[in-house]
C-alpha positions in Angstrom: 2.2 69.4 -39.9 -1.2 69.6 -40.3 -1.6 66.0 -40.2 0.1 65.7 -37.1 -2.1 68.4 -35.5 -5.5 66.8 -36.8 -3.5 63.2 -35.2 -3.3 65.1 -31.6 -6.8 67.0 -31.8 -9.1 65.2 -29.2 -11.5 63.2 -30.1 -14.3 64.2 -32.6 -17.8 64.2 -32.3 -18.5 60.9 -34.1 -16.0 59.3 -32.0 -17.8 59.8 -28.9 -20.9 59.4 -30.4 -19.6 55.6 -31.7 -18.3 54.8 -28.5 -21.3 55.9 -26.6 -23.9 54.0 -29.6 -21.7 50.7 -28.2 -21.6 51.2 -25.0 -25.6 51.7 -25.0 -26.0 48.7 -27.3 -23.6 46.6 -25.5 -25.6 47.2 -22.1 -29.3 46.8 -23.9 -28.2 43.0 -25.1 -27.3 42.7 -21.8 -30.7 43.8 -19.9 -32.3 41.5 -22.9 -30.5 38.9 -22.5 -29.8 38.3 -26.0 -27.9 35.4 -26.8 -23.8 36.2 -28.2 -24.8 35.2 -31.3 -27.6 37.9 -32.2 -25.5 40.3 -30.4 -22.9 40.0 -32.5 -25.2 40.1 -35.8 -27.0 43.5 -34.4 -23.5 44.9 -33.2 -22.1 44.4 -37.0 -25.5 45.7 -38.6 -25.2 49.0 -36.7 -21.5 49.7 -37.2 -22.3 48.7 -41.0 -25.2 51.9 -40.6 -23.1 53.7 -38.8 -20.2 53.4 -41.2 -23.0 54.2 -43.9 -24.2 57.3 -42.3 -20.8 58.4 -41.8 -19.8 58.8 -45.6 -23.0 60.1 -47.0 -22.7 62.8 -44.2 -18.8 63.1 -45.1 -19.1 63.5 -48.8 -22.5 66.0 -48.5 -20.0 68.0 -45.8 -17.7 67.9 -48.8 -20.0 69.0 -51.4 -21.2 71.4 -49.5 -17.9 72.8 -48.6 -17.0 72.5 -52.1 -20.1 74.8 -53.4 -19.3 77.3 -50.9 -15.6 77.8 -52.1 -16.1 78.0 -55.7 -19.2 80.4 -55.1 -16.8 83.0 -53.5 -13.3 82.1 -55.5 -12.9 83.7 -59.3 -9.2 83.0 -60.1 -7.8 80.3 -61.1 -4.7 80.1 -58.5 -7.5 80.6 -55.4 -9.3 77.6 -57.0 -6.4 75.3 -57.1 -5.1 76.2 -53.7 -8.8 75.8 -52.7 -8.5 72.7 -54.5 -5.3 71.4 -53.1 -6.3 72.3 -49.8 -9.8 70.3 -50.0 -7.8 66.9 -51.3 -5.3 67.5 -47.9 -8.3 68.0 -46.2 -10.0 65.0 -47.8 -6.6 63.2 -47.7 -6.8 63.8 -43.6 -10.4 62.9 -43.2 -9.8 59.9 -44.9 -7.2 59.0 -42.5 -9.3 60.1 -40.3 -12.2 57.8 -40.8 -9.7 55.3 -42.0 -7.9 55.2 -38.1 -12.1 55.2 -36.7 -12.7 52.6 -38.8 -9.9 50.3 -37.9 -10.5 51.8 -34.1 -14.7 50.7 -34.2 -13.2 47.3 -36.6 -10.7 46.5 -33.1 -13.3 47.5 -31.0 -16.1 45.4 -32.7 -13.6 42.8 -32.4 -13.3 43.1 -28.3 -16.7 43.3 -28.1 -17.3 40.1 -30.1 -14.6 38.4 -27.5 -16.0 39.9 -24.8 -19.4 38.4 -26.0 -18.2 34.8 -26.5 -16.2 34.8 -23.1 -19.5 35.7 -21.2 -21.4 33.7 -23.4 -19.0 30.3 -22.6 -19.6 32.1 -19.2 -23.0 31.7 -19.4 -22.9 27.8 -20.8 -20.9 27.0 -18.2 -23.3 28.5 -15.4 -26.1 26.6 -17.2 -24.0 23.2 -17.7 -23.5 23.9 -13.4 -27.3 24.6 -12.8 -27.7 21.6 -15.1 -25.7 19.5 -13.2 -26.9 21.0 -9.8 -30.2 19.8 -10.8 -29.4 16.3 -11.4 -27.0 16.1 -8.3 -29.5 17.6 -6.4 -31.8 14.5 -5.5 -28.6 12.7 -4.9 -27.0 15.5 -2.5 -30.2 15.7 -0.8 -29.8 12.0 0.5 -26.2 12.3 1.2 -27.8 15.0 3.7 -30.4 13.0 5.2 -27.6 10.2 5.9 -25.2 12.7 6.9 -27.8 14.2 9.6 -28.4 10.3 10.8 -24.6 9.6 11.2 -24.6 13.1 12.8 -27.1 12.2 15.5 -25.8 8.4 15.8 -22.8 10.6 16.9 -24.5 12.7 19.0 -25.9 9.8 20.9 -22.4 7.7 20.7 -20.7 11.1 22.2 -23.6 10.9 24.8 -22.9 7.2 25.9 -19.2 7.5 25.7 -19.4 10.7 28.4 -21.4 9.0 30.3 -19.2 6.1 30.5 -16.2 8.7 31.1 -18.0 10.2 34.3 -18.6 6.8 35.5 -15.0 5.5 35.2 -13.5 9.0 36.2 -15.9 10.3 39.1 -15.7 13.2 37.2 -18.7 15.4 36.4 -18.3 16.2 32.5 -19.9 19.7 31.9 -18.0 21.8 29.6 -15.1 20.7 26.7 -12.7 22.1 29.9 -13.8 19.0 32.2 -13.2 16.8 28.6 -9.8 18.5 28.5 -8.8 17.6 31.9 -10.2 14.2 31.5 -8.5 13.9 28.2 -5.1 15.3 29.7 -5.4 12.6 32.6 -5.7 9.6 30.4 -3.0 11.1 28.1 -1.0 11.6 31.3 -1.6 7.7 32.5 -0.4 6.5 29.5 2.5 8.3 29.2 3.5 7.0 32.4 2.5 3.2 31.5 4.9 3.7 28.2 7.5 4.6 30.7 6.9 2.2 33.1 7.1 -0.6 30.1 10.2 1.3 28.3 11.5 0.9 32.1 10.5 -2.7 32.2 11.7 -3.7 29.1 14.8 -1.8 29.8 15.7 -4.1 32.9 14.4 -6.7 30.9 17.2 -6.3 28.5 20.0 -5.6 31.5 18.7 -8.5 33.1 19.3 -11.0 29.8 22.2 -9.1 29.7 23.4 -10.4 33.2 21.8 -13.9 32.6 24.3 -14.0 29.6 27.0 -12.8 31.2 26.3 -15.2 34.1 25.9 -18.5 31.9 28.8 -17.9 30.4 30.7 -17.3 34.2 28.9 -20.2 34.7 30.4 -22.3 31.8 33.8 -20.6 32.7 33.8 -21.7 36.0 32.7 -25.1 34.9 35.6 -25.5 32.9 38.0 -24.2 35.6 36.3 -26.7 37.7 36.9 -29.4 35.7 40.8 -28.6 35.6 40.7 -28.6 39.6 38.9 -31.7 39.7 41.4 -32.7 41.8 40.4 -30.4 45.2 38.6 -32.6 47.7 36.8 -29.5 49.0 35.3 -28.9 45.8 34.3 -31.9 44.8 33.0 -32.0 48.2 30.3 -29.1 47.2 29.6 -30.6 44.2 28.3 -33.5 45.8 26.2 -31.3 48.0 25.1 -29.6 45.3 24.3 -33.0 42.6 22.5 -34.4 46.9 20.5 -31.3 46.8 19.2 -31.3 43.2 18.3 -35.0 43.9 16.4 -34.1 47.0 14.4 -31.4 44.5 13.4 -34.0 42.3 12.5 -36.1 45.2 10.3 -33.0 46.6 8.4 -33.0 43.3 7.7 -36.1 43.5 6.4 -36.3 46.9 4.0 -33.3 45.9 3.1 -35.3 43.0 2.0 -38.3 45.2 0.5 -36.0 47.4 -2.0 -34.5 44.8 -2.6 -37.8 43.3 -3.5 -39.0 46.7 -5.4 -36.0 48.6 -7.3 -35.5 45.3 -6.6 -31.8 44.4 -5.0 -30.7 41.4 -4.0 -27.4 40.0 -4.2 -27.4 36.3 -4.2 -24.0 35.3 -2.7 -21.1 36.5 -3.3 -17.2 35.6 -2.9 -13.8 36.8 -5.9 -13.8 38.3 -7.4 -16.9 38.8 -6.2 -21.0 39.6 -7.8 -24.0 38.2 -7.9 -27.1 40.3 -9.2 -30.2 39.6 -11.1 -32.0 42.5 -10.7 -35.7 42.6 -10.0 -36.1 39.1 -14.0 -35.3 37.7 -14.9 -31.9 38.8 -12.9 -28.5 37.9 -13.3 -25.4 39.9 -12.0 -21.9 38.9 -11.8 -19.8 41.5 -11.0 -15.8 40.4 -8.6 -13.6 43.0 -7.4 -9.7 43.1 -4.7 -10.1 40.7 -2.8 -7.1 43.5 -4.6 -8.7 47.3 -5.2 -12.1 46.2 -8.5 -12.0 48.1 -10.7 -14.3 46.4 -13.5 -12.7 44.7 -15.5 -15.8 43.1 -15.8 -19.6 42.5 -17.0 -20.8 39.1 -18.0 -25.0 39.0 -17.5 -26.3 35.2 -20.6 -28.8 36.7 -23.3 -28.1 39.0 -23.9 -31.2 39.9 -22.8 -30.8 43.6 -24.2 -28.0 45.7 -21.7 -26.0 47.0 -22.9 -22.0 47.0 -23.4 -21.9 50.8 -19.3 -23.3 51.1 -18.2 -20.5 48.5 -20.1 -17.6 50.4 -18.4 -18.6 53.2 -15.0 -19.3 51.5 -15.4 -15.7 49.7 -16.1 -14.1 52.9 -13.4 -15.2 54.8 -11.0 -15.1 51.9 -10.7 -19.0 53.1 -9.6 -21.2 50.1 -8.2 -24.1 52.2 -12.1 -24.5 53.7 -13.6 -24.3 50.2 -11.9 -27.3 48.3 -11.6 -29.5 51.5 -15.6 -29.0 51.7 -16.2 -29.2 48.4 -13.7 -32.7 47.9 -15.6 -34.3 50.8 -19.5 -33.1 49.1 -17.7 -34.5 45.6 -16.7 -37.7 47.6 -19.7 -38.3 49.1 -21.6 -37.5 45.3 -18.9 -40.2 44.1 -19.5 -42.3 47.0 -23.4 -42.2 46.5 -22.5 -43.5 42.8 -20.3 -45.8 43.4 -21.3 -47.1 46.3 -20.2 -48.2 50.1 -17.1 -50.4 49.2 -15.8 -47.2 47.5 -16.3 -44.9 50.4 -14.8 -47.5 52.9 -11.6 -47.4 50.6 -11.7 -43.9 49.8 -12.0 -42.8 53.8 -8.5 -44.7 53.6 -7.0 -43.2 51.2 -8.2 -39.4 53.0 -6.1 -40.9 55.9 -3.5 -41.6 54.2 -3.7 -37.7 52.2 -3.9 -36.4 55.4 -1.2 -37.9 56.8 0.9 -37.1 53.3 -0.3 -33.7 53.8 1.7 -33.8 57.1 4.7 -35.1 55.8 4.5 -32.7 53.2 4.4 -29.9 55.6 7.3 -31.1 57.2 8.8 -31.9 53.9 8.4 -27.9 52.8 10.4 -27.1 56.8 12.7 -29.0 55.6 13.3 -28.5 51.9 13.0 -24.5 53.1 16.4 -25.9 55.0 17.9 -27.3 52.3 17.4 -24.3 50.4 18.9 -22.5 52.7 22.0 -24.4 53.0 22.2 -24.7 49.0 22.1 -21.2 49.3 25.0 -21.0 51.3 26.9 -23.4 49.6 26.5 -21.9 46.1 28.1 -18.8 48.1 30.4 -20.4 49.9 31.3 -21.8 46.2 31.3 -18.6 44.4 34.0 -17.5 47.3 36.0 -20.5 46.7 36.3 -19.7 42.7 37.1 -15.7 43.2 40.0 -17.0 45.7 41.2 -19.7 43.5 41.1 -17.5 40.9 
């Protein structure tokens, strides 16, 4: 019982003396800065004094206490009660200083952990400054290159918004005016994805109906062939084999014609057309892919001297006037090289273009006709197959 009371009695002097003592010492190494290592060495050497101090002062308490009884006790039953009662009072204090013992012993313990975690702390801080230091040259460059990248954007970000303002008319003041800017282009090529997905769309329904119409087409043929015997059919066939004929005969013509007035076309783009003047000199000239106003004349030779002709031509939006001039200055350059016999034959030969060139106005009235009446035919045709169908 008593044992149990002495267990549940707070805490003793010593005890709050001990924890106090490390609490001191434990904050000292810390303001010195003492390593974990002497720490832990002067922790040990003062709970090995402390421990010291503690028995001499427990067993001269004892003595003491001792002297004091058997000076007042004469009997022999006082002195053994007195006696028994001093060993369960020793018995407790041992168990006593037994439970502070093993109390400092766990305590020195976490204070020895607690030392080596702050000094692996520490290392590790000093392993960081220690690698800051060495980085530190190294970081310092990445910086200056970072701050010229930074102001190559800067300047880049400066050109570009200018460039913006330009192609938008828009006066860029604040990232709102970048927004709207930002939101119109975005907008613009949402609509030119549409317009392509539309494209491409009736590109598709259109191969679609090409199909479908070859293979009407090859139907028909074959229903043709078993009604080979209609005279009315046949009859548009022939038209139709007289008027393919008379195609290749128009192309033909224009080939002759081109051969013989001396103008070529070569190359044709969006926004431009190649011609070749009298088989020696090319001339590009560059249109409004939209107006087809002519816009400029580039000469692959500059032999000939033709920028009066193509201020004029560009001007007037007059193509015919530029290459007619600019044949007859390259026929008079090729004249002047190969001399007068040549001009005397090639003045011929420009009859005879323009004259083809004549013919070949009449021949585009009259293939314009014939297309026309193939045109009618093929639908007078497609009638003819839907009723004989």
């Amino acid at each position: 019982m008593s044992s149990k009371m002495e267990l549940e009695a707070p805490p003793s002097d010593d005890q709050v003396f001990t924890a106090l003592y490390m609490t001191k010492t434990l904050a000292k190494l810390r303001a010195n800065e003492k390593t974990p290592q002497a720490a832990g060495v002067e922790l040990q050497t003062a709970l090995r004094e402390l421990h010291t101090l503690q028995q001499e002062f427990v067993t001269k308490q004892a003595k003491q206490n001792l002297l004091d009884h058997l000076a007042q006790v004469d009997e022999l039953d006082v002195l053994q009660k007195v006696a028994a009662s001093r060993k369960a009072q020793a018995e407790a204090d041992y168990d006593q200083e037994k439970r502070e013992l093993q109390k400092a012993v766990r305590e020195r313990k976490d204070a020895l952990e607690l030392l080596e975690k702050i000094a692996g702390e520490v290392e590790q801080q000093k392993s960081k400054v220690l690698e800051h230091e060495r980085t530190k040259n190294m970081h310092e460059k990445e910086l200056a290159q970072l701050n010229e990248v930074w102001k190559e954007l800067q300047r880049r970000n400066a050109h570009r918004k200018a460039a913006v303002q330009v192609a938008t008319g828009v006066m860029i003041t604040d990232e709102e005016d970048c927004g709207r800017v930002l939101d119109q282009q975005t907008q613009n090529i949402q609509e030119m994805h549409q317009r392509q997905k539309q494209l491409e769309d009736e590109k598709i329904d259109i191969s679609i109906k090409v199909k479908r119409t070859k293979k009407l087409i090859e139907n028909l043929t074959k229903q043709n062939d078993l009604r080979s015997k209609d005279v009315e059919v046949k009859q548009r066939e022939q038209d139709y084999m007289t008027l393919q004929k008379m195609k290749q005969w128009y192309n033909h013509v224009r080939n002759i014609m081109e051969s013989v007035s001396g103008l070529e076309v070569t190359t044709i783009s969006e926004n431009s057309l190649e011609v070749r003047v009298l088989k020696s000199h090319l001339v590009q000239l560059f249109c409004h892919p939209e107006s087809a106003i002519l816009q400029r004349v580039q000469f692959a030779t500059s032999d000939v001297v033709a920028d009066d002709i193509v201020d004029v031509a560009v001007r007037d939006n007059n193509v015919q006037y530029l290459l007619c001039e600019y044949r007859e200055r390259v026929r008079e350059h090729l004249a002047r090289q190969a001399g007068s016999q040549a001009l005397r034959v090639y003045d011929n030969l420009c009859m005879v273009a323009n004259s083809i060139i004549t013919t070949y106005s009449q021949l585009q009235s009259i293939y314009g006709n014939l297309c026309m009446v193939a045109h009618s035919i093929i639908t007078t045709y497609s009638q003819l197959q839907s009723i004989l169908e």
